[in-house]
Structures are given as structure tokens and as C-alpha cells.
C-alpha positions as CSV (number, residue, x, y, z in Angstrom):
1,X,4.5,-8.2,6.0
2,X,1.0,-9.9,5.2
3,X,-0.2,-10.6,8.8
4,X,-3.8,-9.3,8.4
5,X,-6.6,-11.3,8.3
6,X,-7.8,-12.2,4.2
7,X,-10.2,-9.7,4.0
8,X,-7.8,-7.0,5.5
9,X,-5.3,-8.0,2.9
10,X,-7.8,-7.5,0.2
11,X,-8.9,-4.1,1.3
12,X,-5.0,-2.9,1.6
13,X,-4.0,-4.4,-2.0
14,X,-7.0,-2.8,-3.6
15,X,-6.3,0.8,-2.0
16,X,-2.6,0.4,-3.1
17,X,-3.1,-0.7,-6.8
18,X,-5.7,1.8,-7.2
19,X,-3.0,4.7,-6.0
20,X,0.3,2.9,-7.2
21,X,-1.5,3.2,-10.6
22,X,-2.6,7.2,-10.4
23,X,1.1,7.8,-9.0
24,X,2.6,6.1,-11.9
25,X,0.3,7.8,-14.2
26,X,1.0,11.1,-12.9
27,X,4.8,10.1,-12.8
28,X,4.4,9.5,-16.6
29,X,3.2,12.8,-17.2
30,X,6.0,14.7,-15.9
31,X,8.0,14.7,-19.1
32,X,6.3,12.9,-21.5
33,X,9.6,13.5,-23.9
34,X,11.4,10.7,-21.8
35,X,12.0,7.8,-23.7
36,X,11.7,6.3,-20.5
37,X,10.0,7.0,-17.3
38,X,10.9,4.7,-14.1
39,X,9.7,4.5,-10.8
40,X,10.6,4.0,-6.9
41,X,8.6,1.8,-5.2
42,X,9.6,1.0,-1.4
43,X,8.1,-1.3,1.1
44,X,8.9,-1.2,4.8
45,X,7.6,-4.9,6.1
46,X,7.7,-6.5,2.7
47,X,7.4,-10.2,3.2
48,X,7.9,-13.1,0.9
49,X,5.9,-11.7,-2.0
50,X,3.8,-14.6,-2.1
51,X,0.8,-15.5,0.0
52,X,-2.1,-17.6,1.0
53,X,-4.6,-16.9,-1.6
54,X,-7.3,-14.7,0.8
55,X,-11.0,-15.9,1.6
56,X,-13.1,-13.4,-0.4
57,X,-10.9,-13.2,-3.7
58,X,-12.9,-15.2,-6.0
59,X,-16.0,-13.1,-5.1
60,X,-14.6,-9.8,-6.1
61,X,-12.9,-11.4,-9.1
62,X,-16.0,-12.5,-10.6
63,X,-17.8,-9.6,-9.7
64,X,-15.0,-7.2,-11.7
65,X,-17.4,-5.7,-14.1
66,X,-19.0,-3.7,-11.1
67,X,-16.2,-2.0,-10.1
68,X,-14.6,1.6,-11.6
69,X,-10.8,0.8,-11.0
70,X,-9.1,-2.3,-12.6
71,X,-5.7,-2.1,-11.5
72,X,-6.4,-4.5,-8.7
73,X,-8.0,-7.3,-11.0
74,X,-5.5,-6.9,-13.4
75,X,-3.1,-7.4,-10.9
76,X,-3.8,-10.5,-9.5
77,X,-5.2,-12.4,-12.5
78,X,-2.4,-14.9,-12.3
79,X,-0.1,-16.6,-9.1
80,X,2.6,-15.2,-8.7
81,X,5.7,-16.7,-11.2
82,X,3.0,-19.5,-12.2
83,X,3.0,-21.1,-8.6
84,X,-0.3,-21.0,-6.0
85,X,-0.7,-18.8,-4.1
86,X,-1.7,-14.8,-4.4
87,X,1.3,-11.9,-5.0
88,X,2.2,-10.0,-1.6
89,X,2.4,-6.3,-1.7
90,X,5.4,-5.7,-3.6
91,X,5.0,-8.6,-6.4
92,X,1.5,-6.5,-6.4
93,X,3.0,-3.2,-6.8
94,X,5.7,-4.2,-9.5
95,X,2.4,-5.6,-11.4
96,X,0.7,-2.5,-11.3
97,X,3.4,-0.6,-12.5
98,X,4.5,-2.5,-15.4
99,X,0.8,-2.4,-16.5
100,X,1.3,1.5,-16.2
101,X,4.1,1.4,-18.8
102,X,7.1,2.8,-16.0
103,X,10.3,1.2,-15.7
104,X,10.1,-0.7,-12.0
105,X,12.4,-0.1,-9.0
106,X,11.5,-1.5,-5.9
107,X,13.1,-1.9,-2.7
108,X,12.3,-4.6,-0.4
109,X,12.4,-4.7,3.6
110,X,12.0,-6.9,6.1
111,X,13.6,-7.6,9.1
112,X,13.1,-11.0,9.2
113,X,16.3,-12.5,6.6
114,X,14.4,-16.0,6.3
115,X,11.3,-14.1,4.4
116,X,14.3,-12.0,2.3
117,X,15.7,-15.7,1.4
118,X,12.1,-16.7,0.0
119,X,11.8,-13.4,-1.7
120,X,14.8,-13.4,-4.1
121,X,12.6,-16.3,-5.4
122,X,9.5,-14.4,-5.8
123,X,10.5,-11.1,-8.1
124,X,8.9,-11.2,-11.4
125,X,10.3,-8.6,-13.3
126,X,11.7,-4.5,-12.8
127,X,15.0,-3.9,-10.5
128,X,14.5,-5.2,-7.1
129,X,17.2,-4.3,-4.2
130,X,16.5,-6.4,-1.0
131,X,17.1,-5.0,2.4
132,X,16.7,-7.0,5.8
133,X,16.5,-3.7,8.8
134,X,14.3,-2.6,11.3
135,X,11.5,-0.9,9.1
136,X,12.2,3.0,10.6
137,X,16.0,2.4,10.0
138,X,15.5,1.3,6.3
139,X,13.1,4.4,5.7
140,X,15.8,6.5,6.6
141,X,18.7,5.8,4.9
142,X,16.2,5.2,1.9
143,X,14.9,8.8,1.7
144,X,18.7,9.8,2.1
145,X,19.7,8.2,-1.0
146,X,20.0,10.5,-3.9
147,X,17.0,8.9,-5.8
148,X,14.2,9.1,-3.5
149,X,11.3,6.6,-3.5
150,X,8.3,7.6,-6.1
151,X,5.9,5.9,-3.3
152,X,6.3,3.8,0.3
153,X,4.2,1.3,1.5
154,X,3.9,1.0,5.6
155,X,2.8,-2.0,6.7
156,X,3.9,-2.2,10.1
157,X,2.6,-5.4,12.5
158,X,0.0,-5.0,15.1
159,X,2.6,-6.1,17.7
160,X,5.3,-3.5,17.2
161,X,6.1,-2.5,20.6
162,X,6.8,0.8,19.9
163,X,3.1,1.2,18.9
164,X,1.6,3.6,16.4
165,X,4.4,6.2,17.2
166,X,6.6,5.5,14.7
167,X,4.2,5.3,11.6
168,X,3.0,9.0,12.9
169,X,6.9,10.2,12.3
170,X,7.3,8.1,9.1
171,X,4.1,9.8,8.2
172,X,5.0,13.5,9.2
173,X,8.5,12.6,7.6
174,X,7.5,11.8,4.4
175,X,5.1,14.8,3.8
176,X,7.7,17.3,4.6
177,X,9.7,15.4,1.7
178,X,6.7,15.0,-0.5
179,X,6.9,11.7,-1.2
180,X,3.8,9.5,-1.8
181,X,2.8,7.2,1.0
182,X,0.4,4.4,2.4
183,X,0.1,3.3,6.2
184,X,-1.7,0.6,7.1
185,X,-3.5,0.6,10.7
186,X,-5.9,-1.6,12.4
187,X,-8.9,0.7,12.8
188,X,-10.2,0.1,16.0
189,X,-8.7,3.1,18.4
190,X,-7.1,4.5,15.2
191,X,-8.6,8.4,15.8
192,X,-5.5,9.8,18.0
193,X,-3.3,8.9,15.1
194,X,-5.6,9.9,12.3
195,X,-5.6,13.4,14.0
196,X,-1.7,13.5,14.4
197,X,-1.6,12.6,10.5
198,X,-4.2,15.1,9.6
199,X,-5.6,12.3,6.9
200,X,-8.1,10.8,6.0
201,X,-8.5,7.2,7.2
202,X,-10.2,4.8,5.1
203,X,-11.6,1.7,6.8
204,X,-13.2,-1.7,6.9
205,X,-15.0,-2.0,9.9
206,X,-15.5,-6.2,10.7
207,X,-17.1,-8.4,13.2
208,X,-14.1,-9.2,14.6
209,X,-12.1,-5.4,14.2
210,X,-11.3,-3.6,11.2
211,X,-8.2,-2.5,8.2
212,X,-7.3,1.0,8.1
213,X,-5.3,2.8,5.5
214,X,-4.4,6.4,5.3
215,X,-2.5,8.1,2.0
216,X,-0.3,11.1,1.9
217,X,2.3,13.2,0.5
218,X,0.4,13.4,-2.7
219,X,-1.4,10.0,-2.8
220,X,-4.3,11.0,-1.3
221,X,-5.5,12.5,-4.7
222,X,-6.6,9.0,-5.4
223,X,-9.1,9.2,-2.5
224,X,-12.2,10.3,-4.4
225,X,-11.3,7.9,-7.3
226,X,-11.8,4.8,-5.0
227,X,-14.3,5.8,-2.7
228,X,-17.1,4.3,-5.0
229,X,-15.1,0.8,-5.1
230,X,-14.6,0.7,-1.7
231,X,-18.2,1.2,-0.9
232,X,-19.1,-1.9,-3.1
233,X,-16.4,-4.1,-2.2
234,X,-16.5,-3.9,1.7
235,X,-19.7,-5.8,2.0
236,X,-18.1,-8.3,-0.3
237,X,-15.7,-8.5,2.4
238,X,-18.8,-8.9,5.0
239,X,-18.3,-5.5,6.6
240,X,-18.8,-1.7,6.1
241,X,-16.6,1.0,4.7
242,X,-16.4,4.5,6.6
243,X,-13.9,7.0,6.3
244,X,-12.1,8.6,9.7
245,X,-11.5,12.1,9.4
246,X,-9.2,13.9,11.6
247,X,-10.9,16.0,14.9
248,X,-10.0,19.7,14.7
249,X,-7.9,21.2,15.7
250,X,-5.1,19.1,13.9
251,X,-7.7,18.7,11.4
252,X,-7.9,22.1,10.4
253,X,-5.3,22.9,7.3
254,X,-5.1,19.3,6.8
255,X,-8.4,17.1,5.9
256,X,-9.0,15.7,2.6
């Protein structure tokens, strides 16, 4: 679900290309015998898969050179299926990992059937299996399949009612399984979470509030990779980047 303000969006996508493309990598690597390597991708609050192009893009396209990581750029050089418009976070991640070399599986959520409608529109390419459920209730039953998800993506909106509860228990869920994740939180009274995670947050701080994301279950080895980028693209953004680490003494065995 793309409901963050343009410069939010940007700082999400970027984080998840960078880590979608490590995970795929490393994915790779397992058995580099396979003739074929393929590779789970699930998002929770998936959207359309196509969205307003965001204020900010064409400055950090033309500034590409200046930046370590390219799976972002790469990923949005074109609309999405040739129409306007910029490629939602699962038309994002099945870019990234085709340019990765894996054979694409992705499952998209969201509880709202109209934006499931628009989305069987939007795929580009890789297996796609659409789900409409509340986001929590789709997580479950898809880590209890037999072929777990490679990565999930947790976009949850800013007006869930349950509050940041539930991405806490998706989080602490998904580590026990081991299974690669990315949360998305607005960062502005973010820290009580962060410390129940035991992760490091990474944030845009804004004017008018802030984007957080936080990676786990094995993602967060992409962390130091990105931290440069991040550093130069926030103020293309017009904010600042600083990372939130988690207060001891849930911080403890857990910072990165």
C-alpha cells in the first residue's frame, strides 16, 4: 500500500531494491549447481503496482553516477508495462530480481479487492499469486505453506487501529523462522518499537515527520552496504538520514 508521502516512497523503494538484490544474490549462492534458482517474494499491503510518479525522482535519477548501489535506478528506468506512472513495491521487487538472474514468485496482498482488480493488470513478468486478507492473516497462512517466502515486505498504513503491535509480532515472528524481512514505520515515536525489534531503524527525518525502515531475519546484512547511499540521497529528499538504535536492555544481543 503506497500511502506515504513521495519522498517516503523513495526512501522505502531504495532500501528494498538495495536488500531484495543482496538477498537474491546470496539466494543464488546457495547451490550454484541449480540450473535454476527461484525466489519468494511476499508483500503484506501490496497495492496496485503502479503509482504516481514521486516528487524527487528525477533528481536522484540524474544524479545516479553518485551513488554505490544501482538496483534502484535500474529498477525504475522505465513505467511500469509502458504506461505513466512509477512501479509500486512489488512491480519494484519482481524488477530487481529478474535483474538478479532468480526465477520470480511473488505473492500479492491487500485487503482492499478493488486495488487486487487493478493489479492483475500491472504484473510484468515471474509467477504472481494475488491474495485479498487482512495483512497479519495472509502472513500466516503464507509462512505455513511448505515453500516459505525468500523475503516479506511490511508496509502497514499509518491508520491501522491496532497500531504498531502487530508489525512487532510479524517482526519477532519472522526472525524465529529466519526469513528476510522489511517493515516500514513512520519515524516520529518509533523508539518503543525499535527496542521491542532489537533493530536497527533507518530513517528520513522531514519537515513535516519522517520514513522509517527496519530489516531483519537476515536482511539486515545489507545495512552497511546502503548506509553511504542513504546519506547522499536523504538531502535529495530535503531531509536528514539517522539511524535509531535500539535502548538496552532489549538492545543488548540484538543491535546491528
Amino acid at each position: 500500500m503506497e500511502d506515504l508521502g513521495d519522498h517516503g516512497i523513495l526512501w522505502t523503494q531504495f532500501i528494498l531494491a538495495a536488500a531484495l538484490a543482496r538477498s537474491a544474490v546470496a539466494a543464488r549462492g546457495l547451490d550454484p549447481a541449480a540450473a535454476e534458482v527461484s525466489f519468494s517474494f511476499a508483500d503484506t499491503h501490496a497495492g496496485c503496482g503502479c503509482i504516481p510518479r514521486p516528487r524527487g525522482l528525477g533528481t536522484v535519477l540524474e544524479l545516479r553516477d553518485s551513488f554505490t548501489g544501482t538496483a534502484f535506478h535500474d529498477a525504475v528506468a522505465v513505467s511500469p508495462a509502458g504506461r505513466e506512472g512509477h512501479p509500486g513495491s512489488w512491480v519494484l521487487a519482481a524488477r530487481v530480481l529478474e535483474q538478479t538472474g532468480v526465477a520470480v514468485e511473488i505473492d500479492v496482498n491487500d485487503i482492499d479487492t478493488a486495488q487486487i482488480s487493478r493489479a492483475q493488470a500491472n504484473r510484468e513478468g515471474g509467477w504472481v499469486r494475488f491474495w485479498s486478507h487482512d495483512w497479519f492473516r495472509f502472513l500466516r497462512a503464507r509462512v505455513a505453506m511448505p515453500r516459505r517466502p525468500d523475503f516479506v515486505f511490511i508496509d502497514p498504513p499509518p491508520d491501522d487501529p491496532r497500531g504498531p503491535g502487530y508489525a512487532i509480532d510479524a517482526a519477532i515472528l519472522l526472525e524465529t523462522l529466519a526469513i528476510p524481512y522489511m517493515i516500514t514505520y513512520p519515524a516520529l515515536g518509533a523508539q518503543s518499537a525499535i527496542d521491542q525489534i532489537g533493530r536497527l531503524g533507518l530513517e528520513l527525518f522531514l519537515e513535516e515527520g519522517g520514513q522509517g525502515v527496519v530489516l531483519g531475519g537476515g536482511a539486515e546484512t545489507v545495512v552497511l552496504d546502503v548506509l553511504g547511499d542513504l546519506g547522499r540521497l536523504a538531502p535529495l529528499l530535503g531531509g536528514r538520514f539517522a539511524p535509531r538504535l535500539p535502548r538496552p536492555p532489549a538492545a543488548d544481543d540484538y543491535c546491528i
